[in-house]
Every structure is written in C-alpha cells, then in structure tokens.
C-alpha positions as a printed Julia matrix, in Angstrom:
174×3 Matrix{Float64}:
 19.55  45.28  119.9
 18.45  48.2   116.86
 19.53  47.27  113.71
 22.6   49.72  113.99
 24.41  47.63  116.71
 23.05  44.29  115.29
 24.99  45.06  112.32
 28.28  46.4   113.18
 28.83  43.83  115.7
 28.19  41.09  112.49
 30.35  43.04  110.65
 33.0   43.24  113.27
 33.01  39.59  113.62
 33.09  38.59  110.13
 36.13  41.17  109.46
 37.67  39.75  112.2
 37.49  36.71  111.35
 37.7   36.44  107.28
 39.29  40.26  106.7
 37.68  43.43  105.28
 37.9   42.75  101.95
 37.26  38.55  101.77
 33.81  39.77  103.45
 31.27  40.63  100.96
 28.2   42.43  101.12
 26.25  39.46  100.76
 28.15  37.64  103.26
 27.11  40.7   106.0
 23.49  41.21  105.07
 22.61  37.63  105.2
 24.76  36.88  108.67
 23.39  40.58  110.28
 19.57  39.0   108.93
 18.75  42.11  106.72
 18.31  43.46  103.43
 21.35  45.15  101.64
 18.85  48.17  101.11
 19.03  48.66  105.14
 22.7   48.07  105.14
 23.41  50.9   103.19
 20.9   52.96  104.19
 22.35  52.36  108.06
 26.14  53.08  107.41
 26.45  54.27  103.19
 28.85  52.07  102.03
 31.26  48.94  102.9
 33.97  51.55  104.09
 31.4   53.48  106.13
 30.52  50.12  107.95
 34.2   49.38  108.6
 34.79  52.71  109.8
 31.64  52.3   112.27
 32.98  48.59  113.2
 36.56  50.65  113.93
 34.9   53.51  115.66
 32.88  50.61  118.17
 36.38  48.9   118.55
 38.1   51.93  119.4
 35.24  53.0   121.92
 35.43  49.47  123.33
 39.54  49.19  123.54
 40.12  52.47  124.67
 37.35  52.42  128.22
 39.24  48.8   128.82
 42.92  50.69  128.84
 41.56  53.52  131.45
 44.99  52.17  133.62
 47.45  54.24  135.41
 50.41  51.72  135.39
 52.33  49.52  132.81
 51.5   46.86  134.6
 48.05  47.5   134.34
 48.32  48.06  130.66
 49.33  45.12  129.79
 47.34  43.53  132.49
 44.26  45.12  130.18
 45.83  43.62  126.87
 45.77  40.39  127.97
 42.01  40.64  129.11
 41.03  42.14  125.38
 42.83  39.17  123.87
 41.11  36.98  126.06
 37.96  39.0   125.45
 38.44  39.22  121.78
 40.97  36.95  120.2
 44.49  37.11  119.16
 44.68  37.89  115.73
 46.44  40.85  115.96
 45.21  44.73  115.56
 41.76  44.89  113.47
 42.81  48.59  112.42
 46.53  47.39  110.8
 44.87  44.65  109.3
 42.27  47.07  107.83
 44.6   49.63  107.14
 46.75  46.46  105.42
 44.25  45.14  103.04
 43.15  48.88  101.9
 46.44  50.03  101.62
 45.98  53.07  103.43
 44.06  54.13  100.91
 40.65  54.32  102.05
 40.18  57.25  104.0
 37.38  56.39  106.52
 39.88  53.31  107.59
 42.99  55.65  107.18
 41.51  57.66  109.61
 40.02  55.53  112.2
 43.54  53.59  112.12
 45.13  57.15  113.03
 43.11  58.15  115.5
 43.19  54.89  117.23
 47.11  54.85  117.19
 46.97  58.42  118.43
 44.69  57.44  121.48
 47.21  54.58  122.61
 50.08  56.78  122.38
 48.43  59.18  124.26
 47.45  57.03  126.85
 50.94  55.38  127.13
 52.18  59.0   127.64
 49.89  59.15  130.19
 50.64  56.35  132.2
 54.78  57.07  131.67
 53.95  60.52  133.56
 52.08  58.3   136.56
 54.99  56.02  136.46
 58.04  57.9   136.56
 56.57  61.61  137.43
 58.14  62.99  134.37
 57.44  63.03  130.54
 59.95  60.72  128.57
 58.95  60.59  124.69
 61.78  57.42  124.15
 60.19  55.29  126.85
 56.85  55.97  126.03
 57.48  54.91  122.26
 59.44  52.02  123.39
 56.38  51.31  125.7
 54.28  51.53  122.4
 56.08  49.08  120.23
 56.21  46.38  123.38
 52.66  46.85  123.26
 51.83  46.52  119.77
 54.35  43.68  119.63
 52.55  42.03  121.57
 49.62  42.58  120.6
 50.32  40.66  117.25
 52.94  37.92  118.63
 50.17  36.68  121.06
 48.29  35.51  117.75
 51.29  32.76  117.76
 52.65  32.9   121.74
 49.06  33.67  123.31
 49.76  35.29  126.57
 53.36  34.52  127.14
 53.79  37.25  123.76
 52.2   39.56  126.78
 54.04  38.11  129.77
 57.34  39.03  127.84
 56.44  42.23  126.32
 55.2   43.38  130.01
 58.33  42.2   131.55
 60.58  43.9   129.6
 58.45  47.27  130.27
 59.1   46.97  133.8
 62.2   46.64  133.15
 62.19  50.27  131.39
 60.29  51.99  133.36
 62.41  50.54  136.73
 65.37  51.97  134.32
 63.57  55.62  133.92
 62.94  55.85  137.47
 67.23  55.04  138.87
C-alpha cells in the first residue's frame, strides 16, 4: 500500500471513529507511521486529507449502491453498515463539526448527497417506469434515516426503513 492510500485509510478510521476535528495531526501521522512533513506534502492540509478520506468514501459507497431496485438499495445499506459501522453518515458528521464552512468538506458532502439522489432517481424509474420526484425524496429520507437510526436499532433501523419503501413504491405503481 503507497503512502497515499496508507494514509487516508488511517485517517478515515480515526475520523470515523473520534470525529474530524477531535483527530489531530499528531494523532494521524503517528497512527498512518509517517512524518507530518509527508502528510502535508501528500494531501496540503487537514481539510485536504478529509476531503481525500470523503472522496475514497464516496468512490467506495457509491460502486456498492450500483442496484436497480429498492430492495436492493437497502439490501446494499445494510452490507456498508455491516462493512463499515453504524455511526451514521461520515460526510454529515463532517459537514456537522465544520459547520459547513469548510469548503473542501462542503463540497464533497454535496456531491455525495447529489450522487444518492441521483441514484435513487434512478432506481424509482426501474421501479415504477416513470419519474416521480416525491417518491424518490421520500425514498431519500428512508434511506438516510436509516442510515443514522441503525447507529441505535442496527439493522432493524434498515428492515423498517426498507419496508416502508416497498410500501411506496407498491403505492406508485396501483
């Protein structure tokens, strides 16, 4: 693994785990076993390495939801929470702690949330043949809901939240 990769996925794991901004510097050179020099030199800054550790996320997220269905979908959200733990959406959190005001995380958030809502629109289309901009946000929110209540319900959070979009798109389709 380059230094790069060997990084980001320290950083990821430490922001996951303790939050962007409880995470120092120091904290990420010594657990990534390098110096601070070639932690700045690899990404430029703390927000640059968050935006890199949202960027891998993203990457890694979005090739998991490739799905056609809702049940699918949420089938896929339960295997990232198994995957990568249940403490709700690393980009809200980031966004959270910053604010909103840190660009690099500002945008990463945004163009995550974009992707999903594009996707969702996707699989609303394969679902009921039609676009439908009310289910697919209602489709959204069950998803994100979920996505943070499985931090306290675990998988039953998803069980429910996939449930009750059958439910919507068995509505769309009568």
């Amino acid at each position: 693994m380059d230094i790069r990769t060997r990084l980001i996925s320290t950083a990821e794991r430490l922001f996951d785990r303790y939050g962007f901004t409880a995470t120092g510097m120091d904290r990420l050179t010594q657990a990534a076993g390098i110096s601070s020099r070639t932690l700045y030199k690899h990404v430029g800054s703390k927000n640059g390495l968050m935006a890199a550790v949202l960027g891998e996320r993203d990457r890694r997220f979005h090739r998991l939801m490739t799905v056609d269905s809702v049940d699918a979908l949420f089938a896929s959200l339960e295997t990232w929470i198994d995957q990568e733990g249940a403490r709700g959406c690393l980009f809200l959190r980031a966004w959270g702690e910053t604010g909103g005001d840190v660009p690099e995380i500002a945008e990463a958030m945004a163009r995550h949330k974009q992707r999903l809502q594009e996707r969702i629109d996707e699989i609303v289309v394969a679902e009921i043949g039609r676009r439908d901009d009310e289910l697919a946000e209602a489709l959204l929110l069950l998803f994100e809901g979920a996505t943070h209540a499985a931090a306290y319900s675990g998988s039953a959070a998803i069980a429910g939240a996939r449930r009750a979009a059958r439910r919507l798109i068995t509505d769309a389709r009568a």
